[in-house]
N, C-alpha and C positions, 0 to 999 in steps of 0.2 A: 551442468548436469551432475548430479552426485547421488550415492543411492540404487544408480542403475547398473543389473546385471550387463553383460556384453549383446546380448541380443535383446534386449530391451533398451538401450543405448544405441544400436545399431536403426533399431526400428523407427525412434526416436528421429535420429540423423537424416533419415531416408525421408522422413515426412519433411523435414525444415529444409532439406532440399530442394525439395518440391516445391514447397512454397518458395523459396530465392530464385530457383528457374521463370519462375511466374511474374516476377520481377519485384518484387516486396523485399526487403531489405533485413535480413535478420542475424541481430546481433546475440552472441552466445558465452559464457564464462564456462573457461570448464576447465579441469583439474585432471593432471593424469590420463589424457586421453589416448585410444589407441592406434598402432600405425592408419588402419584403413580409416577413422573418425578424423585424425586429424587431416590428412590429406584432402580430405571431403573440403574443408574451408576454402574457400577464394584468397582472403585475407588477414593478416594475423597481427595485433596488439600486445606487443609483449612488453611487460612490465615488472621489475623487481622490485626488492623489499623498499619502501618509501615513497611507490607511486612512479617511479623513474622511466621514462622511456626507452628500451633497449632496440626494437623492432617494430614497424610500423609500413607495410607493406604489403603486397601480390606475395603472397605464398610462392607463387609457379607449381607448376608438373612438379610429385611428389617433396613438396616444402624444398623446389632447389635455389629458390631463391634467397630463401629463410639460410640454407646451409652454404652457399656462397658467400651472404654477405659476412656471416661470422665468422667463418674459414677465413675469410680477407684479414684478419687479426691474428697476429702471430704468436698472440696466447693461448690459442684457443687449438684446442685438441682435434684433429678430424673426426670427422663421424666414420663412426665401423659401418662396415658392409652388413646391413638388416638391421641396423641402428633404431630403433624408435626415434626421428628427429624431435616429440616432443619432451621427452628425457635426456637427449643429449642439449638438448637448448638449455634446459634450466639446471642441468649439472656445469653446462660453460658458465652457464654467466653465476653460478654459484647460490642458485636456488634451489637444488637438488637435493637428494640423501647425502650425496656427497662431492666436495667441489672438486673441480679439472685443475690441472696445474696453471698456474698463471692468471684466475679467476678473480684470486682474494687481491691481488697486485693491482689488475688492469680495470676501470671502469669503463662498463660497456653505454652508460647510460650517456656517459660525455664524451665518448665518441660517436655516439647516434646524434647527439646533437650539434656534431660539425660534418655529420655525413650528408652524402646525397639524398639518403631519404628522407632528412629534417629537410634539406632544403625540397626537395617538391614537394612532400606533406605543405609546408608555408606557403609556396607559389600557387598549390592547388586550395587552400584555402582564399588567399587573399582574390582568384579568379571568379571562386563561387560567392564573394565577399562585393564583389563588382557586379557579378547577375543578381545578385538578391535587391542589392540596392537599383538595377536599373527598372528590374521590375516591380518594386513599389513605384519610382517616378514615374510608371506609366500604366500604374492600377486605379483602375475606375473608382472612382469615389462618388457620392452620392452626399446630397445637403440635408437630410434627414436617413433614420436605421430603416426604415421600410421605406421598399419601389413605389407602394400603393401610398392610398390615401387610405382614412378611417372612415369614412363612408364608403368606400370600396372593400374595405377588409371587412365590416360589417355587412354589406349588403351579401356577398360573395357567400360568407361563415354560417348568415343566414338562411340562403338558398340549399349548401350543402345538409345543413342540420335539420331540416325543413321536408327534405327529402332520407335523411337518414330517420325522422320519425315515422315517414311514412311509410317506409320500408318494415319496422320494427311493428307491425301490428299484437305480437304479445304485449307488450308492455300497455300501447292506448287500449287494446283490447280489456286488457287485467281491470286499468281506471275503470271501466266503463263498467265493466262487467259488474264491480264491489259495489259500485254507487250502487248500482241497480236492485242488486241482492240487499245489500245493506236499509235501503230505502224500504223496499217490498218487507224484507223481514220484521223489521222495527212498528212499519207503519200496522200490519194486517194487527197488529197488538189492540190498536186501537178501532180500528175496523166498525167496531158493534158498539161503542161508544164515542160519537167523533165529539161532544163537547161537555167539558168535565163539569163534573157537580160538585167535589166536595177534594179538600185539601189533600185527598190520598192520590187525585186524581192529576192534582196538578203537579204534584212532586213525580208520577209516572210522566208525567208531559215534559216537565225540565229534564228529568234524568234521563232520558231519552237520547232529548238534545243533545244532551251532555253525550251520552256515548258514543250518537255516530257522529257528533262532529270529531271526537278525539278518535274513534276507531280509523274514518276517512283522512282523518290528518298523518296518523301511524302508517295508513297503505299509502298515502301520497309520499310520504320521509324513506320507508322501505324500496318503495318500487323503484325509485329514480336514480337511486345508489349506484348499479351498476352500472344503466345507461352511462352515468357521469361519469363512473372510473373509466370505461373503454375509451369515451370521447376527450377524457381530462388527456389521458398516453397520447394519445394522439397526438393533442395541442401543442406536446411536448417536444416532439419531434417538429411539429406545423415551425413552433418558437427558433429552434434553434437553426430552422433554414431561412428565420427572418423573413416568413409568411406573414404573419401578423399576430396582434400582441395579446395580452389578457382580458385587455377592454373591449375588442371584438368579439371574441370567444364570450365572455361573461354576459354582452349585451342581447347578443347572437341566443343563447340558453334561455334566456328571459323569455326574451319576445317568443318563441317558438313554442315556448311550454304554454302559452296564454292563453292560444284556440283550443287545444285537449282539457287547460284545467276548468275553460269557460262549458265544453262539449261534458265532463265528466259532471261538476256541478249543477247542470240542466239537466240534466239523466236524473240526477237523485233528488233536487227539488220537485221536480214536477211528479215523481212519485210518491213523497214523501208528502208533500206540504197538504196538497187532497185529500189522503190517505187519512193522516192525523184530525184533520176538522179543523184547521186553521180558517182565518177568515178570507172568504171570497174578496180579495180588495188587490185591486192588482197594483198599488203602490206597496202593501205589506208582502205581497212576493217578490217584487223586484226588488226587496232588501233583502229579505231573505235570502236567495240566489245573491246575493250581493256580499254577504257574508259567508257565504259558505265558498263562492268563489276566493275570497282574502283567504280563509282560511286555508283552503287545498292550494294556494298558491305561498301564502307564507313559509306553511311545512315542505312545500317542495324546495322551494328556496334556502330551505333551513338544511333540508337535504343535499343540495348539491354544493351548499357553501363547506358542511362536515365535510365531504369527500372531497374536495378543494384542498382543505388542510390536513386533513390526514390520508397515511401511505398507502391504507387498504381499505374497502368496505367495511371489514368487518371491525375495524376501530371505530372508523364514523360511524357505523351501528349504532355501537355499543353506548356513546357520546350520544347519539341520535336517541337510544330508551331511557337516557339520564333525563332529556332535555323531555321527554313524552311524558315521563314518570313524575317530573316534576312539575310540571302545567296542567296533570293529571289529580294533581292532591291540591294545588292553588290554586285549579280554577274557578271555586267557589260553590262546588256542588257539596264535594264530600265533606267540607270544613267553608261553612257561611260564612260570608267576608267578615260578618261582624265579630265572628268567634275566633279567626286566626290570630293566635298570637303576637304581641307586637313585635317581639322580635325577627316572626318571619314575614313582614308583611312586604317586604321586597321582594318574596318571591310571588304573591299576589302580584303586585305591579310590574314582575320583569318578564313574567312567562307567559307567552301570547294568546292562552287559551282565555282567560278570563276576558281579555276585552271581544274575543270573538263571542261569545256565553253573552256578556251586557248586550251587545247591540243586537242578537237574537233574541233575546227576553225581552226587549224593550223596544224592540220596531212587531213584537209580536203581539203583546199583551198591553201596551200603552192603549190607551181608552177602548179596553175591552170591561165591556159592562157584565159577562156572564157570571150571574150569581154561584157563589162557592161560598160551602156550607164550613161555618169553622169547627175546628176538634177542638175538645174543652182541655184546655192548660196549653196550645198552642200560643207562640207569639201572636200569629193572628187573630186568636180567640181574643185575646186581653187587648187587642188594637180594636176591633170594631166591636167588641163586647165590653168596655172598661166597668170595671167598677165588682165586678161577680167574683165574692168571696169565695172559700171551701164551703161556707156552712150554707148560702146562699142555692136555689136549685140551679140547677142548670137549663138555659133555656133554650128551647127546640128550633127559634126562628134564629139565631148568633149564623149571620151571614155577610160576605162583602163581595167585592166585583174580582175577579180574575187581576187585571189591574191593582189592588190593591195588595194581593196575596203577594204579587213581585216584588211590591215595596216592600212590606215587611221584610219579607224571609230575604230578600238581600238588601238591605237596609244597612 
């Protein structure tokens, strides 16, 4: 302790007291200390310049053990009556402001180490040196690091987590809630036109898509964050009492998000897909919900794996609006596959919106026949209109199937 006034020192002493009364062990380095601090110690380590052992013992009743055994050397000065014994210890053995007679002559370090207290310090070592070792020979061992199995540690991790969603009704609540709003908002757009006529209409039908699946993958990547930090702490302590491993935990997270991401995508499908004027075919809903299930589950996944690897939410955030932001410009709305540069087309192929965007387009509009009217200088126009110069009129019937408009424009 150094730095501290006397009553602040004192204060000090009194708590680490306490605590050593409690039976916890606590060892202290301290410099210049005073009468009533040092006497406070049970036991004292004294040491001179080199590391040397001088003292290694019980204090006793006011350090009189400490002062008999140096007194026993007939170099060594008595202590005055109200002595500080820890000023008079390191002025004997000539660690002081200033040395005792006979100090710079006699080494105390090599006579401690042919005294009595070298030898029971050794004795009381080599004792503790025979308990340690009998009680490894007779500690439990185990043929594998966990009691359980991994279908135990799984089944168990799942039970618990299963019940901890259930408990958490803000969070399923929140899912449910967005789909819901999210669906209802987008859909009522289309409400009073459920099937498109003309190429303005179907770019409001794709970009649609495009939003809430990217809005609903943003609220599934946000939402799950904290859950996962709270449960990740956990695991962490679960780990270290060799409860069970990461593979449980990880597997455990999976499976249990499956029925909420299955419960939140049937919420929004079924409001959305009607709403829009999509086709009555119940093999093109069950893809649809099929897609949007991948999707809210990718991103959730995507979410708990950031917060996996980094120290706080708000890093994985952060990583989490890189990874939105950038599957949000390559997913094929805002820059058409065909126009992305070649340099970046790994980001086309690496960021997981775009294949979620294809197999919504294309289990949606594959052999839909409904006529759409083309705009003139449109890729579409010049695909089922070829041949129509500038100078040429423009003609009022330049139409093709829904279906077709998909090909082009992502082509």
């Amino acid at each position: 302790m150094t730095g501290l006034d006397s009553r602040a020192a004192s204060i000090v002493m009194k708590s680490l007291r306490r605590i050593a009364d409690s039976g916890i062990g606590v060892v202290c380095t301290i410099h210049q200390p005073s009468v009533a601090i040092f006497n406070s110690f049970d036991s004292l380590l004294l040491l001179k310049r080199g590391g040397e052992t001088v003292f290694f013992g019980d204090l006793g009743f006011e350090s009189s053990n400490l002062i008999t055994y140096l007194e026993g050397f007939p170099s060594t000065t008595p202590i005055k009556a109200g002595e500080n014994a820890a000023t008079w210890m390191l002025t004997t053995i000539g660690a002081g402001s200033s040395s005792a007679g006979g100090a710079e002559s006699f080494d105390y370090a090599d006579a401690y180490a042919i005294s009595y207290l070298a030898r029971s310090c050794i004795s009381n070592i080599s004792l503790m040196n025979e308990a340690f070792a009998l009680r490894e020979s007779s500690k439990i061992t185990y043929s594998k690091k966990y009691p359980t199995s991994s279908k135990f540690q799984l089944v168990e991790v799942f039970k618990r987590l299963l019940k901890i969603y259930w408990r958490s009704p803000g969070y399923n609540r929140v899912r449910l809630l967005v789909s819901g709003i999210v669906a209802l908002l987008f859909g009522s757009v289309f409400a009073s036109q459920r099937v498109p006529e003309n190429e303005g209409d179907m770019n409001s039908r794709v970009t649609s898509i495009y939003i809430t699946t990217l809005f609903l993958g943003v609220n599934a990547m946000n939402t799950v964050l904290p859950v996962f930090e709270v449960e990740r702490n956990m695991f962490y302590r679960h780990k270290a009492s060799l409860m069970y491993d990461y593979r449980a935990i990880g597997l455990a997270f999976t499976l249990v998000e499956v029925p909420f991401i299955i419960l939140a995508s049937m919420v929004f499908v079924v409001l959305w897909y009607f709403t829009v004027g999509f086709a009555v075919n119940a093999g093109k809903f069950f893809l649809y919900f099929l897609f949007m299930f991948l999707s809210l589950a990718v991103f959730t996944f995507l979410g708990q794996g950031f917060m996996a690897i980094f120290p706080d939410s708000e890093t994985a955030q952060g990583f989490g609006s890189l990874l939105i932001g950038m599957s949000g410009i390559f997913g094929g709305i805002l820059i058409r596959p065909q126009y992305i540069p070649t340099f970046w087309l790994w980001g086309y192929w690496t960021f997981p919106l775009h294949y979620v965007l294809e197999g919504l387009f294309t289990s949606q509009f594959q052999g839909d026949n409904t006529t759409i009217v083309a705009s003139y200088g449109s890729p579409f126009f010049d695909a089922v209109c070829p041949g129509i110069g500038p100078d040429d009129p423009i003609p009022t019937n330049c139409t093709g199937t829904a279906e077709e408009w998909i090909n082009v424009s992502f082509g």
